[in-house]
C-alpha positions, 0 to 999 in steps of 0.5 A: 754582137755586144748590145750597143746600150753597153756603157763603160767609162769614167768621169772625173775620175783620180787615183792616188797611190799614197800621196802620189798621182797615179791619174787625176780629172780622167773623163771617157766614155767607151762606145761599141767600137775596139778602142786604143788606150795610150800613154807613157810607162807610169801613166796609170794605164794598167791601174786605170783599167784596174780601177774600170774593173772594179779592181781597186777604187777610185780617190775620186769620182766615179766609174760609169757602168751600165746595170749587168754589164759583163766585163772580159778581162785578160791582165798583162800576166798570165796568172799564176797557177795555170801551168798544170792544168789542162787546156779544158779546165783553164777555159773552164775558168771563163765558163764559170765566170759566166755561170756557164759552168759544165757546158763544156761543148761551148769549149770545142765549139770555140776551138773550131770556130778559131781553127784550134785542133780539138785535141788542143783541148787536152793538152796541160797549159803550160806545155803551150808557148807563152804566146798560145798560152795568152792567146787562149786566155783571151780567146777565152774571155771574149768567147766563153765569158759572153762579155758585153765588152773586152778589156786587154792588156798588152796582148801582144807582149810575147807574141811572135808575128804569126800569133800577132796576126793570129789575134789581129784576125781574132780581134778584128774578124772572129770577136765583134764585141767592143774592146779597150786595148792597152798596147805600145804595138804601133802596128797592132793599133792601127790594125785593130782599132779605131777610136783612140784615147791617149793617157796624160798627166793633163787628163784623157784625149779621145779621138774617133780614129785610129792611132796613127791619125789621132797622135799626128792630131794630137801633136798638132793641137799640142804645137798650137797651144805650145804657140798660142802660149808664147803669144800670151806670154810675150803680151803679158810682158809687154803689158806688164812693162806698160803698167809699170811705165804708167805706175812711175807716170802716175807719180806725177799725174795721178789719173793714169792710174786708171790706166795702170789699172786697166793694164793690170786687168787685161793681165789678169784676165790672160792669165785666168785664160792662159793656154795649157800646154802639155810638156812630155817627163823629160826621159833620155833613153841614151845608148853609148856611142862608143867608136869601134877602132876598125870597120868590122865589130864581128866576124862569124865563120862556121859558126852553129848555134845549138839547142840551148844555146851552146856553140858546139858541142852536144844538142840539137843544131838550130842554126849554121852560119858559114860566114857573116860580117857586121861592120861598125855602125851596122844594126841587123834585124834578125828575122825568123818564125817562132824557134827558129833560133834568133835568140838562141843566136843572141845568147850564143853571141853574149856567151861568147863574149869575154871583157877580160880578153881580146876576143880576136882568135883567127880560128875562133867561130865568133871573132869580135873587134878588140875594142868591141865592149858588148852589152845584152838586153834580155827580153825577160829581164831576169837578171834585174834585181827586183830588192835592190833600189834604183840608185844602188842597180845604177850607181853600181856600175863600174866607175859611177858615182851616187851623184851621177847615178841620180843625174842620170835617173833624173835624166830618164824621168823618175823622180828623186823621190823613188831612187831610194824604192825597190826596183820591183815596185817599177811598171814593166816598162821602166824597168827597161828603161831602167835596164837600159840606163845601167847598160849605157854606162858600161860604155858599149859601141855593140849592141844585143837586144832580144825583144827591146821594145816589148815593155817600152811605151810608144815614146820610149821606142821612139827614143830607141830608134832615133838613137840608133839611127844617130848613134855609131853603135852596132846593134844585132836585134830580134823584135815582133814590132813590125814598126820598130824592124822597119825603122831600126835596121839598116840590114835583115837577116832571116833564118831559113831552114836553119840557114841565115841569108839576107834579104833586102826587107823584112816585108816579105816575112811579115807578110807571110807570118799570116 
């Protein structure tokens, strides 16, 4: 175990890219406990945890650090340059940061003792999953780094729910050293950790409990302030009309200008102590809520989805649909373990998708409702041009306007001073957002989205799930959040030996994803 004088934080600490705040005034202190770190995409998290890092530094005040303290560290990307090397000499990499270079027993004794078949070892890198891929690396810096305290990003992202529960046993059972987690897994949070830090533009809350029960609080201490300031404001009007009375008084009698005066201190003094409150960026993560003209978006009949993607034809059958109905207003969870084909079927359905026709052929596999206008979310966001600028992705959209475009922008929380920057200087997360803005105004009444929540932060889901829940669209999705699956369907479909049957909840597969 890490040794409890280990010491890590930060006080009074600002951070400033340009002219721009990033964070100001932060203050925490870690202690030997796995701690949450939470706030909005664009709050400065992961810059924050670059700056503890010693990645970059400070505008102004300080990191707090205690003498020899060993960080483990593992980014929210995998770093580049892994893929052709083994998965001994990638591990390796963790054992010369520690000056543990050719010890290589340490390796196979890690791998044993986190149920990772030996010859693992030999494998190259990058013929792992993504989701193996991250979970050596952190095996890797918990491990074989011998950190006094870990530090991880987003380790969840692209991990299906097999290796999340994988990790949730490694974080909570195998690695008992202290950790700060940056993560917008709700689930996970609770799981795993218990102290909570929540980062805002108004400085950093800590809370010593998980994040469930610090958010309830924090939202509670945000209404009571937001109260406490109404009254404040409605005695400062109510003294200023008093003043002003005694001001128009004291025209006749002199003397009640010490009234007026008193008054006018009582106002000062409230304002020096007004109450702050918080106010979240106004961000409107909106889907359509275009009408589908019948009951049914879309009929599936005979329908097999192939290896890559192809219906019909050549390779290898990953799934068979006989028969599936998805009437207006459905929003169906697709639910199966890693390869089973939940987005191959996704793909397979945006493929088939055609706006220049009708799209309703009796003999055709995948039939859609005339009126259907579909749009896709692809987790990896390929597609997004990273050179081109916000205003110009948004206001290239089929029938919209430069004005519009920067309402709408403004409407999702980015400030009019980044329209004009590239979308590549954008954190993950508002890139998603940004995806799903375009997407808004293409119309669409039925939804596709592979992994939606991946990059979103925690309000952002939110805003997803109440927006499907009060919007009339469809929607088929496939999510590893298991909070985000149980709150947004309202239908579960899991794919079973290349079959897809329905279920009443997903409980029972995320149970035993473990």
């Amino acid at each position: 175990m890490a040794p409890r004088q280990a010491v890590l934080g930060m006080e009074n600490a600002s951070f400033y890219y340009g002219a721009g705040r990033v964070f100001e005034n932060v203050s925490f202190l870690l202690d030997d406990a796995r701690t949450a770190l939470v706030g909005e995409n664009g709050a400065g998290k992961s810059t924050l945890l670059k700056c503890l890092t010693g990645e970059l530094e400070l505008n102004a005040g300080q990191v707090i650090r205690s003498r020899g303290l060993r960080v483990g560290n593992l980014p929210q990307d995998i770093p580049e340059g892994l893929s052709g090397r083994t998965v001994r000499e990638v591990l390796g990499i963790a054992l010369e940061r520690a000056g543990l270079a050719g010890e290589d027993w340490r390796i196979d004794v890690l791998l044993d003792e986190i149920g990772v078949a030996p010859e693992i070892a030999d494998q190259v890198f990058g013929t792992l999953s993504g989701g193996w891929q991250r979970l050596m690396l952190i095996a890797g810096a918990a491990r074989l780094e011998e950190p006094d305290l870990l530090i991880l990003d987003e380790p969840t992202n692209h991990l299906d729910l097999a290796n999340i529960n994988t990790l949730e046993r490694w974080l909570t059972v195998e690695f008992k050293i202290p950790m700060l987690i940056v993560s917008h897994d709700r689930e996970c949070l609770d799981r795993v950790t218990e102290r909570t830090l929540f980062l805002r533009s108004d400085g950093v809350h800590a809370f010593k409990t998980r994040f469930s029960l610090a958010r309830e609080e924090l939202l509670r201490r945000d209404a009571t302030a937001a109260a406490r300031s109404r009254l404040e404001a409605k005695e400062i009007e109510r003294l200023e009309r008093a003043a002003a009375r005694y001001k128009v008084w004291a025209v006749k009698n002199p003397d009640l200008n010490k009234r007026k005066n008193a008054v006018e201190s009582r106002i000062a003094k409230i304002e020096a102590g007004r109450t702050q409150t918080y106010t979240t960026r106004e961000r409107r993560l909106e889907l359509s809520e275009g009408e589908i003209d019948a009951k049914v978006a879309l009929r599936l009949t005979n329908l097999d989805v192939m290896v890559p993607g192809t219906v019909g034809g050549g390779g290898r059958k990953l799934l068979a649909i006989d028969r599936l109905t998805v009437a207006a207003g459905d929003r169906v969870a697709v639910l199966g373990v890693n390869g089973a084909g939940k987005s191959t079927l996704l793909s397979a359905l945006a493929a088939a998708y055609d706006p220049a026709l009708e799209h309703y052929d009796s003999q055709a596999a995948i039939r859609f409702n005339p009126s259907c206008r579909l749009v896709y979310f692809d987790q990896s966001m390929r597609d997004l041009p990273l050179e081109v600028t916000l205003l110009d992705y948004v206001a290239g959209a089929e029938g919209a306007t430069e004005k519009e475009a920067i309402r709408l922008l403004a409407q999702a929380g980015f400030a009019f001073a980044r329209v004009r920057q590239p979308i590549g200087l954008l954190s993950h997360g508002e890139r998603a957002r940004l995806v799903f803005l375009r997407l808004k105004l293409l119309r669409p009444n039925i939804y596709l989205l592979d992994e939606p929540t991946n990059h979103l932060d925690i309000e952002g889901q939110e805003a997803l799930e109440a927006e499907l829940e009060q919007g009339e669209v469809s929607c088929l999705f496939v999510s590893h959040d298991r909070y985000f699956t149980r709150t947004a369907a309202t239908r579960f479909l899991e794919i079973r030996k290349g079959r897809l049957v329905e279920v009443e909840s997903a409980d029972a597969f995320f149970d035993a994803q473990g």
